[in-house]
MMTF fields as JSON, N, C-alpha, C and O atoms, coordinates in Angstrom:
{
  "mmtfVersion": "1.0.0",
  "mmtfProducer": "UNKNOWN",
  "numBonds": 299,
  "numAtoms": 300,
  "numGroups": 75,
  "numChains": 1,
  "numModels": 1,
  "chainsPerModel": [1],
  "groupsPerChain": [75],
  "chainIdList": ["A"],
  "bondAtomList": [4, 2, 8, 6, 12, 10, 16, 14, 20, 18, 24, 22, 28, 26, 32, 30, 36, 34, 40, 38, 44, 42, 48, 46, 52, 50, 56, 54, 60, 58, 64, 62, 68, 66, 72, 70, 76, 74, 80, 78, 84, 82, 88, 86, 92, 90, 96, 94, 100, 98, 104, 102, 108, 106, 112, 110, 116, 114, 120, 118, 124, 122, 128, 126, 132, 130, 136, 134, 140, 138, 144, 142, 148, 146, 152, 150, 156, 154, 160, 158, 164, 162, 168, 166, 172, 170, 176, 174, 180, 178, 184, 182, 188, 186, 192, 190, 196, 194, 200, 198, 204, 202, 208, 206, 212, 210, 216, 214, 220, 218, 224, 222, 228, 226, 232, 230, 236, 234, 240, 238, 244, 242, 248, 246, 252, 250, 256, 254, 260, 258, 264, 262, 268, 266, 272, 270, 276, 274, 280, 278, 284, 282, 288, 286, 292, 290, 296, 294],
  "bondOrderList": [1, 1, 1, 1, 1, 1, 1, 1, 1, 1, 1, 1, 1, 1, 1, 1, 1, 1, 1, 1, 1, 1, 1, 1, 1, 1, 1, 1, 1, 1, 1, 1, 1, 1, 1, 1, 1, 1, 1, 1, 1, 1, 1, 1, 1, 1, 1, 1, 1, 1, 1, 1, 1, 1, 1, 1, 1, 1, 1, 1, 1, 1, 1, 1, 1, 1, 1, 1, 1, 1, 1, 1, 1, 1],
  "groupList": [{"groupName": "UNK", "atomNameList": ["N", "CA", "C", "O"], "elementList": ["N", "C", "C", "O"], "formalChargeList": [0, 0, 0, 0], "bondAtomList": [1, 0, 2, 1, 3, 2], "bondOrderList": [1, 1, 2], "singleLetterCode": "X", "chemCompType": "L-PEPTIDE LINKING"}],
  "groupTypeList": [0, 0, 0, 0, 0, 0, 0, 0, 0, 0, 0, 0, 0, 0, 0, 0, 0, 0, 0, 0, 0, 0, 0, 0, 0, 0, 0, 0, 0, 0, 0, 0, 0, 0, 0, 0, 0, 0, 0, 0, 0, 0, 0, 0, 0, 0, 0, 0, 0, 0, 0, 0, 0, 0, 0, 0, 0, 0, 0, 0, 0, 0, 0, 0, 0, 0, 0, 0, 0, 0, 0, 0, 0, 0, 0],
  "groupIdList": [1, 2, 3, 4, 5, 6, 7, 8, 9, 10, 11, 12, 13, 14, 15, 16, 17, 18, 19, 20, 21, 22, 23, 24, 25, 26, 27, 28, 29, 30, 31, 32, 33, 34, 35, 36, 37, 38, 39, 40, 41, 42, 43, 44, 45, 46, 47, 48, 49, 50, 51, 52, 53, 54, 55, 56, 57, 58, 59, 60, 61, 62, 63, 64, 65, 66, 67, 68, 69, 70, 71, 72, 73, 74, 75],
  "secStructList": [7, 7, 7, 7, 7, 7, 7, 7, 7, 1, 2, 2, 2, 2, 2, 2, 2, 2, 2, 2, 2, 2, 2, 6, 1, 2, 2, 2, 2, 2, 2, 2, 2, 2, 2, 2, 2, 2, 2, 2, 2, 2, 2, 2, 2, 2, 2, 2, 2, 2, 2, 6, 2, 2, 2, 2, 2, 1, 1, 7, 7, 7, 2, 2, 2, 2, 2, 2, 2, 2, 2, 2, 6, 6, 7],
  "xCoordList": [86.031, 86.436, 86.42, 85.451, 87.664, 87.344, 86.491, 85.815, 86.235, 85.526, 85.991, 87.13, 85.594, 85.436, 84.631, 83.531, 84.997, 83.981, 84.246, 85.243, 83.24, 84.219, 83.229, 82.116, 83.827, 82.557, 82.725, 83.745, 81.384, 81.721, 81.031, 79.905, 81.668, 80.896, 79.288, 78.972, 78.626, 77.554, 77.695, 76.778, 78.655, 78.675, 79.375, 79.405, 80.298, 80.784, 79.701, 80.106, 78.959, 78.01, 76.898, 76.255, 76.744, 76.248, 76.843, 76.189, 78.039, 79.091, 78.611, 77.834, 79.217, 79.239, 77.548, 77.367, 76.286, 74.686, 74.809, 74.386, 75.403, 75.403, 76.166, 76.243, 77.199, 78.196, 78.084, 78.47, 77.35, 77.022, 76.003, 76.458, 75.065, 74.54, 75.356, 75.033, 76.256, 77.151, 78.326, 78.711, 78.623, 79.45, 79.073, 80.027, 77.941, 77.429, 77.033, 76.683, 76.986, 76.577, 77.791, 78.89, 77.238, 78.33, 79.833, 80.769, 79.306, 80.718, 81.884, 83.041, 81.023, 81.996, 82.495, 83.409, 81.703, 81.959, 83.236, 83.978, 83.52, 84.68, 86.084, 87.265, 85.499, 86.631, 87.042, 88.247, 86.152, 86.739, 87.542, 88.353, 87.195, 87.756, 89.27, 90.231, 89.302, 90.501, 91.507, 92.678, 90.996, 91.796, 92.536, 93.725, 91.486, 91.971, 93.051, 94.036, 92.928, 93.988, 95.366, 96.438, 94.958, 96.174, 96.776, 97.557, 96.398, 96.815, 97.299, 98.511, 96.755, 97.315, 98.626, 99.702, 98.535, 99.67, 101.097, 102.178, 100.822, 101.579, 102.233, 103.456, 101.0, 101.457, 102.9, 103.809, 102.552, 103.581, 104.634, 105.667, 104.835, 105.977, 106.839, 108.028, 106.681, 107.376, 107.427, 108.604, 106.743, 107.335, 108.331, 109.373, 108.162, 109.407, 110.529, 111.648, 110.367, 111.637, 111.97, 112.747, 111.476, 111.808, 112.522, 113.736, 112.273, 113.231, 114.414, 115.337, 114.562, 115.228, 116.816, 117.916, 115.986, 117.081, 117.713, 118.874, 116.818, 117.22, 118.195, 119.166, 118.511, 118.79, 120.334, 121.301, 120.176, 121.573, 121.882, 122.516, 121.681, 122.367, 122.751, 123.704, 121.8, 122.242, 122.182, 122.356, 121.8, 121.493, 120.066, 119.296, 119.75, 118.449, 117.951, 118.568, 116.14, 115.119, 114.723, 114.698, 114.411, 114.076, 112.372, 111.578, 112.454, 110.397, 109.786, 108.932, 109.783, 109.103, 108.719, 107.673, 110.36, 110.277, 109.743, 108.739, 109.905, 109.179, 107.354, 106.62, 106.898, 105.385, 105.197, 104.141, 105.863, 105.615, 105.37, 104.249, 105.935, 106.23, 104.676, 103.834, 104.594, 103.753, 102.59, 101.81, 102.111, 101.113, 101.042, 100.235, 101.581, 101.407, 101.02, 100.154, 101.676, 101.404, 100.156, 99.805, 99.591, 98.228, 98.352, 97.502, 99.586, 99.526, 99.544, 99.478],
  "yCoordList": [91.364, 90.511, 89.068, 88.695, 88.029, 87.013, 86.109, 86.652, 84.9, 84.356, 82.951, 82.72, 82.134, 80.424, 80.019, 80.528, 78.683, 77.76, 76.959, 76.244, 76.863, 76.078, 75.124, 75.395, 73.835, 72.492, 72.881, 73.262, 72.606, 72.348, 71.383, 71.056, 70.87, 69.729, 70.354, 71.541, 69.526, 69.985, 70.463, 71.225, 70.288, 71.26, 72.25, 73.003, 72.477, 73.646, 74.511, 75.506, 74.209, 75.389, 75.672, 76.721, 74.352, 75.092, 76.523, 77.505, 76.304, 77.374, 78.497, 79.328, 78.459, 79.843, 80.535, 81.715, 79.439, 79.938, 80.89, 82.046, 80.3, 80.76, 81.621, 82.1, 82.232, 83.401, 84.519, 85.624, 84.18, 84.968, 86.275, 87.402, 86.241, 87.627, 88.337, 89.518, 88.018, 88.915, 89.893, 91.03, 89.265, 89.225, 90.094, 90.306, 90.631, 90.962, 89.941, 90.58, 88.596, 87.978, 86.919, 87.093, 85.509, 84.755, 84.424, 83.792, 85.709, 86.008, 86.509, 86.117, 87.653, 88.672, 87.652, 87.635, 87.161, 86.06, 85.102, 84.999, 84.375, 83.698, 84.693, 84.348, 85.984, 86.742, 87.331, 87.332, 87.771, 87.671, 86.448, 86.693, 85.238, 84.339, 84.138, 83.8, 84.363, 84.359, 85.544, 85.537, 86.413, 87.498, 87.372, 87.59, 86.962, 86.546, 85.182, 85.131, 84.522, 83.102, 83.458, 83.147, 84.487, 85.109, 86.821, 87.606, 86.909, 87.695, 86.775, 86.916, 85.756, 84.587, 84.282, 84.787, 83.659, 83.329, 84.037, 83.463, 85.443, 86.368, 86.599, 86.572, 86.938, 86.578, 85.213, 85.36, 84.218, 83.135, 83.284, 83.035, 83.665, 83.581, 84.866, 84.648, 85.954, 87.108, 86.457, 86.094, 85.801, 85.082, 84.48, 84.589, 83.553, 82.412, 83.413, 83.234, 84.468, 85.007, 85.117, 84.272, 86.213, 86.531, 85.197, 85.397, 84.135, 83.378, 83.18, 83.917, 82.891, 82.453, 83.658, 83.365, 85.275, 86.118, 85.922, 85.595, 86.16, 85.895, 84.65, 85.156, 83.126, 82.832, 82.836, 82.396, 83.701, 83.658, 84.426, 83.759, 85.309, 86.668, 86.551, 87.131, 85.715, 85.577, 83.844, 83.029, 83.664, 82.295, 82.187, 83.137, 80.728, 80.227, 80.597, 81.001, 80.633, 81.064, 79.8, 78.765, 79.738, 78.696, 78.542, 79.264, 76.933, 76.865, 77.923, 78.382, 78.659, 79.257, 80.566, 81.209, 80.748, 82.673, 82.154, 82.824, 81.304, 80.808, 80.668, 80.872, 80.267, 80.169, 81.629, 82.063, 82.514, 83.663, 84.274, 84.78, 84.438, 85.074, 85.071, 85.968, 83.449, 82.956, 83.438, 83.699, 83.718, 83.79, 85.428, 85.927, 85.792, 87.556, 87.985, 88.76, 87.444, 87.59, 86.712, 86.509, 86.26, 85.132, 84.303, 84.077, 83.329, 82.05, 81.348, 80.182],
  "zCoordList": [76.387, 77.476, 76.979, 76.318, 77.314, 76.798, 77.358, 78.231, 77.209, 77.673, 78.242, 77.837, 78.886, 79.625, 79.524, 79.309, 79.68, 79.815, 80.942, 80.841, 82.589, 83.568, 84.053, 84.504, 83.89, 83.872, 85.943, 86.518, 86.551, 88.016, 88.532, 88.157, 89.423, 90.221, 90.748, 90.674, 91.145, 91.885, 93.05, 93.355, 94.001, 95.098, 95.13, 96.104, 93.69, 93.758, 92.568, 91.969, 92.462, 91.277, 92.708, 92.751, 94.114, 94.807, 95.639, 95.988, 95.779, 96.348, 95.75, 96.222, 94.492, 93.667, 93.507, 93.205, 93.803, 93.381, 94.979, 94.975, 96.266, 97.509, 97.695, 98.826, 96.367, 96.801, 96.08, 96.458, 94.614, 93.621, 94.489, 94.294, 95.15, 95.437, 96.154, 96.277, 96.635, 97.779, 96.8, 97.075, 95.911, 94.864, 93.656, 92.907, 93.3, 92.175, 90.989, 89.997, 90.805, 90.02, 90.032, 90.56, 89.164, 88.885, 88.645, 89.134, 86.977, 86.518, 87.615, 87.762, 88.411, 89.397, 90.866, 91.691, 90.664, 91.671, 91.544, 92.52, 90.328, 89.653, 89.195, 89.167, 88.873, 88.611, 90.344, 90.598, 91.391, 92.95, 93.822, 94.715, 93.431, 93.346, 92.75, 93.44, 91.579, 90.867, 91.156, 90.777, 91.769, 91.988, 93.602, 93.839, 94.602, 95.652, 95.411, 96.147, 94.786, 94.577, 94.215, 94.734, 92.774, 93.153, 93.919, 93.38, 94.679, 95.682, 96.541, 96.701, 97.247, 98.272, 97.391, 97.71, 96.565, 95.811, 95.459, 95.327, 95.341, 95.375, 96.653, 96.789, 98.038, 98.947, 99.603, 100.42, 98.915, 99.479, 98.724, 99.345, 97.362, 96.739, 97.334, 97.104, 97.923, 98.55, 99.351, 99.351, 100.442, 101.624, 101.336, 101.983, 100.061, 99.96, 99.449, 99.931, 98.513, 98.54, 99.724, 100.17, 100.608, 101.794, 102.432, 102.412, 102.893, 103.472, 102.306, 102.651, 101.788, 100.432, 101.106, 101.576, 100.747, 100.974, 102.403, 102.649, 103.186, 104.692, 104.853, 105.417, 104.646, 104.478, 104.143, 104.765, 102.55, 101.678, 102.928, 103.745, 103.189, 103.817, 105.705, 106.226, 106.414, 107.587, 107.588, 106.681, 109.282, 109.647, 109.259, 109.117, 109.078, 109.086, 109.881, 110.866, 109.778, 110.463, 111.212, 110.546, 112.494, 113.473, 112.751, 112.148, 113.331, 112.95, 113.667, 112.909, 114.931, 115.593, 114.797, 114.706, 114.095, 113.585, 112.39, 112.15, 111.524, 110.147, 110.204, 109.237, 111.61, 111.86, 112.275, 111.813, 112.983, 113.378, 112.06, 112.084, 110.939, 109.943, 109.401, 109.44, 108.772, 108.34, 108.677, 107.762, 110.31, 110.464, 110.076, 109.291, 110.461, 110.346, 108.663, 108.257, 108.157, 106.62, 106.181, 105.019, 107.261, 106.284, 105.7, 104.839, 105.877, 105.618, 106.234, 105.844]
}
């Protein structure tokens, strides 16, 4: 497994000392972290396709159906 090195502020090494037991330890803690960031991330870029296609293919999405969307998917 490779390895890091990640300098942190002091209130974020308090975060991670306050998330690490829930988590299984530090490391598992930064790699749950990183995995959720990108899952969210993954998440918005299919959204943005999704309008993107919708778009090419019909009329634009009103703000209302764009926040509807949004919210349902967790962003």
């Amino acid at each position: 497994m490779a390895r890091a090195t990640v300098r942190l502020e002091k209130e974020e090494r308090q975060i991670l000392e306050r998330l690490a037991p829930q988590f299984g330890g530090e490391a598992a803690t930064i790699r749950e972290a990183l995995q959720r960031l990108a899952d969210d991330h993954d998440r918005r870029e299919a959204v943005n396709a999704f309008f993107e296609e919708w778009e090419a293919e019909s009329e634009p999405l009103s703000p209302d159906e764009v926040a509807a969307i949004a919210k349902r998917c967790g962003l």
